[in-house]
C-alpha positions in Angstrom: 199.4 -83.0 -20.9 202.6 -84.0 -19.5 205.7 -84.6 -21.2 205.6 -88.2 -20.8 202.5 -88.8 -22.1 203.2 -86.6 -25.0 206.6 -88.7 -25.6 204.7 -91.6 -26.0 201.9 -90.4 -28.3 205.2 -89.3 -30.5 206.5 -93.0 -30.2 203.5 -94.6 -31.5 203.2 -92.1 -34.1 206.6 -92.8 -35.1 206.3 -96.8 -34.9 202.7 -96.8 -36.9 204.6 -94.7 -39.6 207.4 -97.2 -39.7 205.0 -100.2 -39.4 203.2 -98.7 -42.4 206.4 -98.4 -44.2 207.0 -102.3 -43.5 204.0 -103.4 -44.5 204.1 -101.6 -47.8 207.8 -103.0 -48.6 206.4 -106.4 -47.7 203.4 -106.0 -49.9 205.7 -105.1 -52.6 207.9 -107.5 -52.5 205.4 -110.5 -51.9 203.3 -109.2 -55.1 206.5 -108.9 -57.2 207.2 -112.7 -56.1 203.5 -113.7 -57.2 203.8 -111.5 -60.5 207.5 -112.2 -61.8 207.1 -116.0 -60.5 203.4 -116.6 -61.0 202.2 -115.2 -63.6 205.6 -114.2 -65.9 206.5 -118.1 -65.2 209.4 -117.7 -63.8 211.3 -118.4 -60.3 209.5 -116.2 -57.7 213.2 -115.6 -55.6 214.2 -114.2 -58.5 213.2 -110.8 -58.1 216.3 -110.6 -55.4 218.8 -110.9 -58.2 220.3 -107.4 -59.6 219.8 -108.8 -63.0 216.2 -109.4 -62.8 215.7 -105.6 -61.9 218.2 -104.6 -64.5 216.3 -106.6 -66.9 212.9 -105.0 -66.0 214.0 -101.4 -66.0 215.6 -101.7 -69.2 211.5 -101.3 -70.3 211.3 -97.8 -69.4 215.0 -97.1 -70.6 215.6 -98.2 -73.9 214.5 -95.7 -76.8 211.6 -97.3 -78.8 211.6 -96.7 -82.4 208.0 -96.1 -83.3 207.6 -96.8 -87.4 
């Protein structure tokens, strides 16, 4: 193999990881759109307000008091 040819096999290794990484970010964000606006009833760009995510991760933070 030559060393162009093994160059390029790296670059399209390197851009499938990073379209892979895209597409899972975009995935994410669109099914957080559909769940938080959706289904929870409320706006869909919402999700890109701190408060939103500050809200939701207050879930797995707060102590719960089990009685």
């Amino acid at each position: 193999m030559t060393k162009e040819k093994i160059g390029l096999q790296i670059a399209t290794f390197i851009l499938k990881i990073v379209l892979v990484i895209v597409l899972i970010a975009l995935a994410f964000i669109i099914g957080a759109m559909i769940g938080y606006g959706v289904l929870g009833d409320g706006n869909p760009f919402a999700i890109f307000e701190k408060e939103t995510w500050v809200h939701i991760f207050s879930y797995f933070t707060k102590p719960t008091i089990v009685n």
